[in-house]
Structures are given as C-alpha cells and as structure tokens.
C-alpha positions in Angstrom: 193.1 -6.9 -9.3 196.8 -7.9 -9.4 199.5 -5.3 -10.2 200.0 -6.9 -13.3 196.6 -7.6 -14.9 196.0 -3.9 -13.5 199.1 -2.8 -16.0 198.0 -5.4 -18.7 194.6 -3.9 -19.2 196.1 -0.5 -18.9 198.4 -1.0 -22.0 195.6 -2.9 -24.0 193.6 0.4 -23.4 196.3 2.7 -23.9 196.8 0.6 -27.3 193.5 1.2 -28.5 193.7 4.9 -27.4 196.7 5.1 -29.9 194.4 2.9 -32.6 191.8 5.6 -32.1 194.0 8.4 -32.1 196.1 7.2 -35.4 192.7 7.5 -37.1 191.5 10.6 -35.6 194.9 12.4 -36.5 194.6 11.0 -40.5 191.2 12.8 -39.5 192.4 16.2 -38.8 194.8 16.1 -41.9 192.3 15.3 -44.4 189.9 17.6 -42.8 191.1 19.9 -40.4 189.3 21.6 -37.9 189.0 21.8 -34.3 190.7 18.7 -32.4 187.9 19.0 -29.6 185.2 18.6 -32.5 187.2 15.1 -33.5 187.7 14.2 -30.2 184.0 14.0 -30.1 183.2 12.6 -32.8 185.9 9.5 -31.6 183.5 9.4 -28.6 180.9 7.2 -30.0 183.8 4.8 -32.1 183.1 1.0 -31.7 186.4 0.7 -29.8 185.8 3.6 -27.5 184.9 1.7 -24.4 187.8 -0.4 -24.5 190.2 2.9 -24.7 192.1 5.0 -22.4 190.0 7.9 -22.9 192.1 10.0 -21.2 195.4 9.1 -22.9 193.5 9.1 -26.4 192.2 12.8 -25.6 195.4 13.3 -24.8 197.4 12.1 -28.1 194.6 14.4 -30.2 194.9 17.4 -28.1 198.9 17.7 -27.8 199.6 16.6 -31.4 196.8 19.0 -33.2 198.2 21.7 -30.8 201.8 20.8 -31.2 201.9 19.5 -34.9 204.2 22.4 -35.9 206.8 21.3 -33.2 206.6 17.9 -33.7 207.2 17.9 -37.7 210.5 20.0 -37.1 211.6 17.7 -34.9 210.5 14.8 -37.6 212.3 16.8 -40.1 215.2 15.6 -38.7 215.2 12.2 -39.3 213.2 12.3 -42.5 214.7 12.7 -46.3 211.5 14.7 -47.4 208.8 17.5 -45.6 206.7 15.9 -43.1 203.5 17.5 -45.2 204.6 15.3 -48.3 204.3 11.8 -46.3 201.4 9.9 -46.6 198.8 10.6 -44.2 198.6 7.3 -42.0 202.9 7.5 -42.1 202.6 11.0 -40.6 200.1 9.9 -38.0 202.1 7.4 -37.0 205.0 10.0 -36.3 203.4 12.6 -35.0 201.6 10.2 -32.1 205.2 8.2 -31.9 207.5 11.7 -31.9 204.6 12.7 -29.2 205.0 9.7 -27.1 208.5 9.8 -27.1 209.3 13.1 -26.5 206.1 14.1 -23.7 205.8 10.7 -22.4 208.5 9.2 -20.4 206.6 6.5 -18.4 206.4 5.0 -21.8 209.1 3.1 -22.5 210.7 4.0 -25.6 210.5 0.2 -27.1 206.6 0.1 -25.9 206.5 3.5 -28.2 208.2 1.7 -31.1 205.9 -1.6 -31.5 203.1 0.1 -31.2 203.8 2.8 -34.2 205.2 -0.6 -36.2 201.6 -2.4 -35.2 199.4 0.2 -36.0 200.9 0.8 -39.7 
C-alpha cells in the first residue's frame, strides 16, 4: 500500500472515529455514566469496523476524563456556559478543543472541517 492510500484510509477511519465519538459524547451528556461502559456499547455500532478504534477510544476516554478542562478552556471563546449549549454543539467542542489542544499531528485545519462536517 502506497504512502498515500495508507494516510487516506487512515483519515477516513479517523473521520468516522470522530462520527462515532460525536455521538457517544451527546451520549455521556444525556446519560452520564462511565465512558468505558459507552465505549462498549459504540463497539457493536454499524460504522465501527470502518473506525479508528483506537483514536475513537481515545476521543471518549480523554474528553469524559478531561470535560472539566476542556469547557474552561471553551469558556473562553464562548458568550455563554459550555453546560447551556446544545448537546451535539458541545460535542463538537469538546472533541475539536481535544483535538486541538492533545493532538498535534492533526493539523489544526483537518480539526476544523471535521467539527464543521460532523454538525
């Protein structure tokens, strides 16, 4: 496999991953609970065997764990609390501020289009 279609089919799973994860963090703000019972729960999803696994466990676990960091920092740029967004607008965030802030082999523009594809 070329060095390109290598990266190409990394990204389309990593842009599943964050598909999966957006709906497992509107998950864990409707009904909270542990992110490892969510994570498995995502396991069995339709899209799951296209996915980064990895990354996607990755997304859930950092963002339930680091939700409280992440919302200050959103705090920031937002002209209201993080807790009175709407749920898919925060779960776009949170994975985004993640990405951004903990990932910077992801370029910041690849960041960007996905949070503005997945709302």
């Amino acid at each position: 496999m070329s060095r390109t279609a290598h990266h190409d089919s990394r990204s389309g799973a990593r842009s599943v991953a964050r598909k999966l994860a957006l709906q497992a963090v509107y998950r864990l703000q409707i009904n909270d609970g542990p992110w490892q019972d969510v994570v498995n729960e995502f396991l069995t999803a339709e899209d799951m065997p296209k996915a980064d696994r990895e990354y996607f466990e990755e997304i859930i676990r950092a963002v339930a764990e680091g939700r409280e960091g992440l919302d200050t920092r959103l705090s920031a740029w937002l002209d209201r609390k993080p807790a009175e967004l709407d749920p898919v607008e925060h779960a776009v965030l949170l994975v985004g501020t993640w990405e951004l802030q903990s990932r910077p082999d992801v370029p910041y523009r690849v960041v960007i289009n996905e949070a503005v594809t997945l709302t």
